[in-house]
C-alpha positions in Angstrom: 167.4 68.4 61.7 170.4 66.7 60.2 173.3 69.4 60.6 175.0 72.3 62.0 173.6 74.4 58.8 170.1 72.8 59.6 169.9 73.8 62.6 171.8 77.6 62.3 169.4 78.4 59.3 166.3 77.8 62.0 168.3 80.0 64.2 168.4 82.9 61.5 164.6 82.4 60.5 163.6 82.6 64.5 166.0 85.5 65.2 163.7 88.3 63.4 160.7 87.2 65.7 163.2 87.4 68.7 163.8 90.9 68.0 160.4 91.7 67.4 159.4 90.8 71.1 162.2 92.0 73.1 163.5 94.6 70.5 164.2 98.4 71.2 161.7 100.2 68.4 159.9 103.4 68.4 156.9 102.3 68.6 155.4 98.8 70.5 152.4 96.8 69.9 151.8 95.1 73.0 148.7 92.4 73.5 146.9 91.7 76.9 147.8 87.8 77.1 146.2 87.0 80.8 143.8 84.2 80.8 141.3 86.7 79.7 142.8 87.3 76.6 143.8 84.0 75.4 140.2 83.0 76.0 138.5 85.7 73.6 141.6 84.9 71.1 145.1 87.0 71.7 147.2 84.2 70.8 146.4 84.3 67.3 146.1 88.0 66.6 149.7 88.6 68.9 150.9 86.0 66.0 149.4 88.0 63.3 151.0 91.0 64.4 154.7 89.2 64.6 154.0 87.9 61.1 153.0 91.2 59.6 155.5 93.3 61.2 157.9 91.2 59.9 156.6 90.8 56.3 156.2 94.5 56.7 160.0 95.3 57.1 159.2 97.0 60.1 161.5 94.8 62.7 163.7 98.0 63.3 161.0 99.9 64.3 158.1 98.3 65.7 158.6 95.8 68.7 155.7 93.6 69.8 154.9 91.8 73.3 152.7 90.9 75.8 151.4 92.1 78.8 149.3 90.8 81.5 145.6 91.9 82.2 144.6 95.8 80.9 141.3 95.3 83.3 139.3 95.3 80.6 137.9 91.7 80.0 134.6 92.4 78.2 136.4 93.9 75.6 139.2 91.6 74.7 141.5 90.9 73.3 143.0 94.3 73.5 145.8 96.0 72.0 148.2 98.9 73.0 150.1 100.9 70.6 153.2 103.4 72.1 154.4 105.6 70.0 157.1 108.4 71.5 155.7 111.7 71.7 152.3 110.4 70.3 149.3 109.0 72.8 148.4 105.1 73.6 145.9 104.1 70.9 143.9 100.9 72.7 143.0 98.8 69.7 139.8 96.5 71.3 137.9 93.6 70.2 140.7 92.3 67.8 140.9 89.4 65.6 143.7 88.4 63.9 142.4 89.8 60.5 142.3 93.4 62.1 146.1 92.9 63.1 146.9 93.0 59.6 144.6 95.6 58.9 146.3 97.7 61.8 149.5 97.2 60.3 148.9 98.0 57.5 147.2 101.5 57.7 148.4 102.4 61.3 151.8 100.7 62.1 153.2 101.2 57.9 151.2 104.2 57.1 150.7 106.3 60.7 146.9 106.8 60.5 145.1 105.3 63.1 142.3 102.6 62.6 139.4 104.0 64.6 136.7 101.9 64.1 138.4 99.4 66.5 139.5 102.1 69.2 138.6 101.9 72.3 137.0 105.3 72.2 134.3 104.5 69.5 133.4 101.3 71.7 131.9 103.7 74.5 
């Protein structure tokens, strides 16, 4: 970083995935990040979901974050979807690859991907 434009134009390309994580939307993503989690790979696919919401255009209205444990280790990492009005969907077993699969079909065009439900892993 050499100057003030440097530095603000790192600020501007930072602020969308700000947003993303502590913004207001109607509907939030959020990943189970406890030690559980990280192990069986939420880092990347909470990444993945950043990314793709943002390549999406959908910063106004999705919001991702991370929780804590869900209690459900075996089946990690595990992914929450709130929508208002609408049910939890629990998105298990997810890779980074699903992400953008679940963005695509579920987060951009409201149908639920569920094949990686919790409900089909019983």
């Amino acid at each position: 970083m050499k100057s003030l434009a440097e530095l603000q134009a790192i600020k501007d390309k930072m602020k969308n995935k700000i947003v993303l994580r502590e913004g207001t939307g109607d509907v939030r993503v959020v990943v189970g990040m406890a030690t559980c989690g990280i192990a069986a790979g939420a880092r990347p696919v909470l990444n993945a979901f950043v990314e793709e919401v943002s390549n999406a255009g959908l910063n106004e209205k999705v919001t991702v974050s991370q929780t804590g444990c869900v209690g459900y280790c075996q089946l990690e990492p595990i992914v929450e979807v709130y929508e208002a009005g609408k049910e939890k969907v629990t998105y298990i077993h997810m890779t980074a690859e699903k992400a953008k699969e679940i963005v695509e079909k579920h987060l951009k065009g409201g149908k639920v991907v569920a094949e990686y439900t919790v409900t089909d892993a019983n």
